[in-house]
BAFI-3210 file (N, C-alpha, C; in Angstrom, 3 decimals, decimal comma, padded with zeros to 6 digits):
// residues 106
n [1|2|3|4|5|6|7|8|9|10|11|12|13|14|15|16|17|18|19|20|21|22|23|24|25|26|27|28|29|30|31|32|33|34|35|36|37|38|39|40|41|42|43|44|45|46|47|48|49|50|51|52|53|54|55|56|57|58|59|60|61|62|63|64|65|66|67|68|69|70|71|72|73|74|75|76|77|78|79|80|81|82|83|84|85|86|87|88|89|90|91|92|93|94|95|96|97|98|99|100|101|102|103|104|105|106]
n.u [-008,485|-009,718|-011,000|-011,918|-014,390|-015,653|-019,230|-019,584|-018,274|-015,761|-013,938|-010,492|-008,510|-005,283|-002,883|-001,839|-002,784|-005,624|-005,890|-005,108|-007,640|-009,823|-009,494|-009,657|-012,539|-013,681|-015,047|-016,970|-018,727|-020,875|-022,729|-023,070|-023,650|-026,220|-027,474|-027,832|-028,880|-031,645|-031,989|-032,491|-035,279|-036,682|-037,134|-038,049|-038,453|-036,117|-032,580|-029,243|-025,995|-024,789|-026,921|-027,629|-025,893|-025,572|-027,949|-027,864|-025,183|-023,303|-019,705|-019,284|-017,447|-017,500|-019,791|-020,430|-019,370|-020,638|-022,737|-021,931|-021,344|-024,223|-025,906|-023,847|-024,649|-026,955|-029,773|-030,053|-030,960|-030,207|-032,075|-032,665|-032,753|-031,471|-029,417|-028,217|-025,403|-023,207|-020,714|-022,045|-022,205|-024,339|-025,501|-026,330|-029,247|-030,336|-032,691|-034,289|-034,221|-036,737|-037,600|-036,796|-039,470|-039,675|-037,503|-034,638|-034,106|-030,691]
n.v [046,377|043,183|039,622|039,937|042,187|041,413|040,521|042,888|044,908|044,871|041,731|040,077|037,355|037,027|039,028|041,816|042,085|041,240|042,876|045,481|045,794|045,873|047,986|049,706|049,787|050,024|052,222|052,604|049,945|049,506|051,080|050,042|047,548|048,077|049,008|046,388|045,283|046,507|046,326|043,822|043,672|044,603|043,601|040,580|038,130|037,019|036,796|036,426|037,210|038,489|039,001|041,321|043,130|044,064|044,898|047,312|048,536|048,189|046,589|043,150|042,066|044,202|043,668|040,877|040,401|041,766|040,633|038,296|039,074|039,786|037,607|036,191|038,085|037,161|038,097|037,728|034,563|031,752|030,685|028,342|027,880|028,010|030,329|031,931|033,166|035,473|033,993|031,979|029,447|028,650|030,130|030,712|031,830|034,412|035,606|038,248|037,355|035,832|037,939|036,007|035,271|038,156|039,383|041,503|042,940|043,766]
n.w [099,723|099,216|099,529|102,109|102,209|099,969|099,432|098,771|098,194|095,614|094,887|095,021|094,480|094,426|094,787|092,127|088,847|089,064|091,718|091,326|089,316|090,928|092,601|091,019|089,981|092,030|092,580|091,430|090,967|092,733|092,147|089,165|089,908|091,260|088,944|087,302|088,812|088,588|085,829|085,974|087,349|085,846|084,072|084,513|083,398|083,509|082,543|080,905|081,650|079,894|078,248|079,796|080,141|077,340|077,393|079,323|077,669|078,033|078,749|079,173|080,760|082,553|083,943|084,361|086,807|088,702|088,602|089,865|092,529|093,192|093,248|095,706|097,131|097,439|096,241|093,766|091,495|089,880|087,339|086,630|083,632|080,587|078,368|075,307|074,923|073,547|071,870|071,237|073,183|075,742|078,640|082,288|083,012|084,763|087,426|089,935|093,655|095,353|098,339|101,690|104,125|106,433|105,933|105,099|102,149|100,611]
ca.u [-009,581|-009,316|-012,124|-012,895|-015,205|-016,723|-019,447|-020,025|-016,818|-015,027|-012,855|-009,447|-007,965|-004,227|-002,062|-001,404|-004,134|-006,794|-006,119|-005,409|-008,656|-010,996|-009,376|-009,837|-013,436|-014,449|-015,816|-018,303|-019,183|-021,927|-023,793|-023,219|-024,358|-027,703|-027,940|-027,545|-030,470|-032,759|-032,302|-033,097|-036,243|-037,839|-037,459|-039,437|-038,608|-034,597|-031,455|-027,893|-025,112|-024,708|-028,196|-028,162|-024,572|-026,025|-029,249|-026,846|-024,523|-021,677|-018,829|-019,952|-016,373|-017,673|-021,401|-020,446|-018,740|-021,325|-023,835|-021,543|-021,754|-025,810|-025,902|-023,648|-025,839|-028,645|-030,221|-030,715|-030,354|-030,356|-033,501|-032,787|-032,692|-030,054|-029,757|-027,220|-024,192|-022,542|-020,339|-023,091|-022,344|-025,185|-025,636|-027,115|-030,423|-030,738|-033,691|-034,515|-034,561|-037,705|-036,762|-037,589|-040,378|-038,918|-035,918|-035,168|-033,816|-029,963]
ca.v [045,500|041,857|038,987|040,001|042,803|041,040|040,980|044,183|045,887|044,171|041,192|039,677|036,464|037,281|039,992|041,855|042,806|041,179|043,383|046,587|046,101|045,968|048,943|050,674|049,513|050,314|053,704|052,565|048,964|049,344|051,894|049,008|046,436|048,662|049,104|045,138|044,325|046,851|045,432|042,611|043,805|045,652|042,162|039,861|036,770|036,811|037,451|036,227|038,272|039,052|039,826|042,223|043,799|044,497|046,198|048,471|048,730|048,066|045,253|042,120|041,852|044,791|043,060|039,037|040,251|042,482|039,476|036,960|039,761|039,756|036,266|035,993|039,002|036,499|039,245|037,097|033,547|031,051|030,419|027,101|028,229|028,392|030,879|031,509|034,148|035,896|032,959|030,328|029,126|028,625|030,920|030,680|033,147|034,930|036,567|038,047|036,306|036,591|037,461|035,176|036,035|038,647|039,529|042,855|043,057|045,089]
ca.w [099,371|099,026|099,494|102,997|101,548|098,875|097,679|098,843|097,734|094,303|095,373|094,329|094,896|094,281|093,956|090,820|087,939|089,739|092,987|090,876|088,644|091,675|093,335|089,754|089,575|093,316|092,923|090,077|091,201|093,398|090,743|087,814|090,651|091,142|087,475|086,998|089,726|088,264|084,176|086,148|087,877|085,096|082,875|084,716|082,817|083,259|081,826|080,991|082,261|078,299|077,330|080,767|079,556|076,054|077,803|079,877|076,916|078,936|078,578|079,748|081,530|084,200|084,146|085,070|088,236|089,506|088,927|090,780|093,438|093,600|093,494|096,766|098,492|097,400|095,803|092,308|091,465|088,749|086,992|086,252|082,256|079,875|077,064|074,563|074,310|071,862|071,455|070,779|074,466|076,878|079,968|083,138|082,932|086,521|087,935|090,948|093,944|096,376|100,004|102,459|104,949|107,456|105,620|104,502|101,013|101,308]
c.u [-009,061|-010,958|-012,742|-013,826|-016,412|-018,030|-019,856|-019,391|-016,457|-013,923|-011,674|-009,136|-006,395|-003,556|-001,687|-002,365|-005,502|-006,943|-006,136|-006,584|-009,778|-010,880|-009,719|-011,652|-014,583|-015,384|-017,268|-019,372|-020,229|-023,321|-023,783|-024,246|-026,336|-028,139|-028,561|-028,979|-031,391|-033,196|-033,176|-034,338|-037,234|-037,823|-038,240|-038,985|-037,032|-033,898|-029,952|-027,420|-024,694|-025,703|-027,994|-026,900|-024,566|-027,257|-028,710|-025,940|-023,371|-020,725|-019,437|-018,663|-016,694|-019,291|-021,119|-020,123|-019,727|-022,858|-023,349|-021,585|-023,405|-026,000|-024,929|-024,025|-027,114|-030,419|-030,860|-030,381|-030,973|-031,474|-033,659|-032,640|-031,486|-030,282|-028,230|-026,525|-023,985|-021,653|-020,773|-023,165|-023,810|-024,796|-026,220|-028,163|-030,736|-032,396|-033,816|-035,043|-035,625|-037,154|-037,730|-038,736|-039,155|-037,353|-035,936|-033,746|-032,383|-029,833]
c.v [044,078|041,096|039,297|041,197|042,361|040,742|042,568|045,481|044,552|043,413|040,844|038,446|035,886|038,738|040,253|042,598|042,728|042,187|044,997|046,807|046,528|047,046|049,624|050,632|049,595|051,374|053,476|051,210|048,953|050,282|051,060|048,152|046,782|048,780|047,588|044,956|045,226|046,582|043,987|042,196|044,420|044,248|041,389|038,990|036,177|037,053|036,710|037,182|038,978|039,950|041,528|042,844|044,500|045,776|047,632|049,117|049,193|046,943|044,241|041,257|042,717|044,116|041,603|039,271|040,962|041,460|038,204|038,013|039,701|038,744|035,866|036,868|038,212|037,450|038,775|035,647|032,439|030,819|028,929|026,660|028,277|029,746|031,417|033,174|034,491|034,790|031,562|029,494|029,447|029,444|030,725|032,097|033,683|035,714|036,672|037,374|036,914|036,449|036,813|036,148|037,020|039,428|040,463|042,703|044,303|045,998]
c.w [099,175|099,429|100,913|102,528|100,661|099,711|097,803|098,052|096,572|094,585|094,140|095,191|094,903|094,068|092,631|090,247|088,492|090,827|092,028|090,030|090,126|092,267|092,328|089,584|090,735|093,627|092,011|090,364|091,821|092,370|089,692|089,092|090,167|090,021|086,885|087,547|089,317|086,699|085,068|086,694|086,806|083,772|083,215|084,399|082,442|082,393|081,634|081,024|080,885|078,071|078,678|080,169|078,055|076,500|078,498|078,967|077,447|078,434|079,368|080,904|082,435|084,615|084,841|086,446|089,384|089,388|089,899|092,478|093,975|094,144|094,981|097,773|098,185|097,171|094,367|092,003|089,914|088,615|086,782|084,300|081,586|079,036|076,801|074,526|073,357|071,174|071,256|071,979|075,002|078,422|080,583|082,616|084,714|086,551|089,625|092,129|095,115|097,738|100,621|103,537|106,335|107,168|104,676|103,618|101,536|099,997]
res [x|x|x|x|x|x|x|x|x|x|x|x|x|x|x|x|x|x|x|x|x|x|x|x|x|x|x|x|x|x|x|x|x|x|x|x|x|x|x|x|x|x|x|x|x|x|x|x|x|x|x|x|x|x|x|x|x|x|x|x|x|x|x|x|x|x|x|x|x|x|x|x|x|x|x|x|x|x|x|x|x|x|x|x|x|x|x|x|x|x|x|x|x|x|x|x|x|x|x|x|x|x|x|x|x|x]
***
């Protein structure tokens, strides 16, 4: 695995922890993904990669990566919103994104 895969498959951009996490995290990633885009379909009114990682009651370290994944299948995209983290930080809020005419959702 490596970035030619992504976002489909769990990339890396170096050798090392990064390349052994994604191979460790390959068998599960696409079932978090699907989990991720359906918190995000049954909300309606968006999400930070936090609040959606709290609703799954998962780590929010296997949740951010499987949203930067959606977001480059163009599957969900920024709302334009902020909202706030566990660390008082501001987050992007995602929601799904509508497909264009003709274009079949993967």
């Amino acid at each position: 695995m490596s970035d030619e895969g992504y976002p489909e498959e769990p990339g890396f951009k170096t050798a090392g922890p990064s390349a052994e996490a994604a191979v460790k995290v390959a068998g599960s990633a696409k079932a978090l993904r699907a989990a991720v885009f359906s918190t995000l379909l049954r909300c309606g009114h968006g999400m930070t990669a936090d609040q959606i990682a709290d609703n799954l009651r998962r780590s929010v370290l296997s949740v951010r990566p499987r949203v930067s994944e959606l977001r480059r299948l163009g599957m969900i995209r920024a709302s334009g919103a902020r909202g706030k983290n566990e660390s008082g930080m501001t987050a992007t809020v995602w929601v799904v994104a509508k497909p264009l005419p003709n274009e079949v959702p993967k």
